[in-house]
C-alpha positions as CSV (number, residue, x, y, z in Angstrom):
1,X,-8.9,-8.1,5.1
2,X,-7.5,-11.0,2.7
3,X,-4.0,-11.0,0.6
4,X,-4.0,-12.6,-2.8
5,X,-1.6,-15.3,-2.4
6,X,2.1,-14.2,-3.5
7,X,1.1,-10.5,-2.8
8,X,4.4,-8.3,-1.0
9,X,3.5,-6.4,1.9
10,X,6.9,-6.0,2.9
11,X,10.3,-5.9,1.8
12,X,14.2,-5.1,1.6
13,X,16.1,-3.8,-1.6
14,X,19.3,-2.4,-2.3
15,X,19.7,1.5,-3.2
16,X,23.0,2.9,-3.3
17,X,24.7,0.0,-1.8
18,X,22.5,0.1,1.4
19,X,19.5,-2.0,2.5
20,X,16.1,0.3,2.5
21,X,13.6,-1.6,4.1
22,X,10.1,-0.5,2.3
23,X,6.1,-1.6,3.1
24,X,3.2,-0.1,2.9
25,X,2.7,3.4,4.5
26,X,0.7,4.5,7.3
27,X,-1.8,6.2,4.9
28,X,-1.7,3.2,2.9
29,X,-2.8,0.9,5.6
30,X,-5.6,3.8,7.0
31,X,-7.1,3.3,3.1
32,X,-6.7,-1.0,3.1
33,X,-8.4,-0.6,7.0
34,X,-11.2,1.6,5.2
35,X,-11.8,-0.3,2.2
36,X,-12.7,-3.3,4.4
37,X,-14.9,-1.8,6.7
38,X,-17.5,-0.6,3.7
39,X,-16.7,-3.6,2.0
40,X,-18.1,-5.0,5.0
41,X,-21.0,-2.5,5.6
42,X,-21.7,-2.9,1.9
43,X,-21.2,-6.6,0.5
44,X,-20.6,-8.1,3.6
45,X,-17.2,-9.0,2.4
46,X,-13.3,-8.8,3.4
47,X,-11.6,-7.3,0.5
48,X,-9.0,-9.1,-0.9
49,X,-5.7,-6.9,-1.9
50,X,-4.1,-8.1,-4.8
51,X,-1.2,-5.7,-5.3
52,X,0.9,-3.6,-2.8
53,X,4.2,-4.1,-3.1
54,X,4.4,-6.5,-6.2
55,X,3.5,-6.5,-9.6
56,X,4.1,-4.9,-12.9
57,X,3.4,-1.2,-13.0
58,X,4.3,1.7,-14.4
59,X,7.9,3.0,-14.0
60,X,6.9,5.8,-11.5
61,X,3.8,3.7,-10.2
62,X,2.9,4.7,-6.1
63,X,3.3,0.7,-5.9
64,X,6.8,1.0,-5.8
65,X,6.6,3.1,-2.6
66,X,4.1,1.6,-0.7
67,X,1.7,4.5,-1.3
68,X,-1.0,1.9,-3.7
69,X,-3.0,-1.2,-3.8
70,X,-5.0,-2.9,-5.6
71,X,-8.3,-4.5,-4.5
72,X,-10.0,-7.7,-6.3
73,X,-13.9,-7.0,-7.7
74,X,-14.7,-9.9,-9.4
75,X,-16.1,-10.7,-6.1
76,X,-18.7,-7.6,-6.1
77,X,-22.1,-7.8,-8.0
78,X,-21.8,-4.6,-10.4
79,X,-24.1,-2.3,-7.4
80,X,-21.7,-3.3,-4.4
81,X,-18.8,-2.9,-6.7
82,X,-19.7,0.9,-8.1
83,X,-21.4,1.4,-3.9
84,X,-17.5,0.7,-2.5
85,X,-16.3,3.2,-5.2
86,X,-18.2,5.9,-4.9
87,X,-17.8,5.4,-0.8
88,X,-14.2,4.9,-0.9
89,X,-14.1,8.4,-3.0
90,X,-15.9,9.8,-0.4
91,X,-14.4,8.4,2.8
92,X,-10.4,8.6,1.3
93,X,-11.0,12.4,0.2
94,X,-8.8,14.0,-2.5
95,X,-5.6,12.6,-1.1
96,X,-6.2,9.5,-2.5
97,X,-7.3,8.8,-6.1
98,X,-9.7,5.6,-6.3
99,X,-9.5,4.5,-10.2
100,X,-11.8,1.5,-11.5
101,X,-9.1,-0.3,-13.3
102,X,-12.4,-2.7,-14.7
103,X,-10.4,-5.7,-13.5
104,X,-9.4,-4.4,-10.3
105,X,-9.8,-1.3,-7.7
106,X,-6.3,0.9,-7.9
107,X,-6.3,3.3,-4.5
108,X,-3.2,5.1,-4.1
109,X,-2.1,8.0,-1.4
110,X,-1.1,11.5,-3.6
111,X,-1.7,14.4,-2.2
112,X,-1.6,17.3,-3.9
């Protein structure tokens, strides 16, 4: 697994006059640890996260929590890239939405 450089994976912010310390979350690491292996098994590729706890997202964006990622497929021919999808569906389950964002992968954690 590869970082985009500049990506967060960990940091410290200021809520209520207290340090909360955030980064991504245990089932957001289990999804990262996934999407490489069948990027593997499939392209033979690393995948290369290029959002966790940066970026600019939505005001109520999973990002913000360490519960979402994003994942580069530029480097995917258009059959690995729609393979890893439907796989990552399928391995993550239903508590974790897999979007094609057409420029990138979003996987986020949300149960129901």
């Amino acid at each position: 697994m590869k970082y985009k450089d500049g990506v967060i994976v960990s940091m410290t912010k200021m809520k209520d006059n207290q340090p909360v310390h955030l980064s991504a979350s245990e089932k957001c690491m289990n999804a990262m640890l996934i999407a490489d292996e069948l990027s593997m098994k499939i392209a033979g590729k690393e995948v290369v996260i290029t959002s966790l706890l940066d970026g600019v997202h939505s005001k109520n964006s999973l990002h913000y929590t360490g519960n979402a990622f994003d994942l580069r497929v530029w480097i995917y021919t258009e059959k690995q890239r729609k393979a890893l999808l439907t796989q990552l569906r399928k391995k993550l389950g239903i508590d974790y939405d897999v979007v094609d964002e057409s420029d990138h992968l979003h996987i986020e954690w949300d149960p129901l």
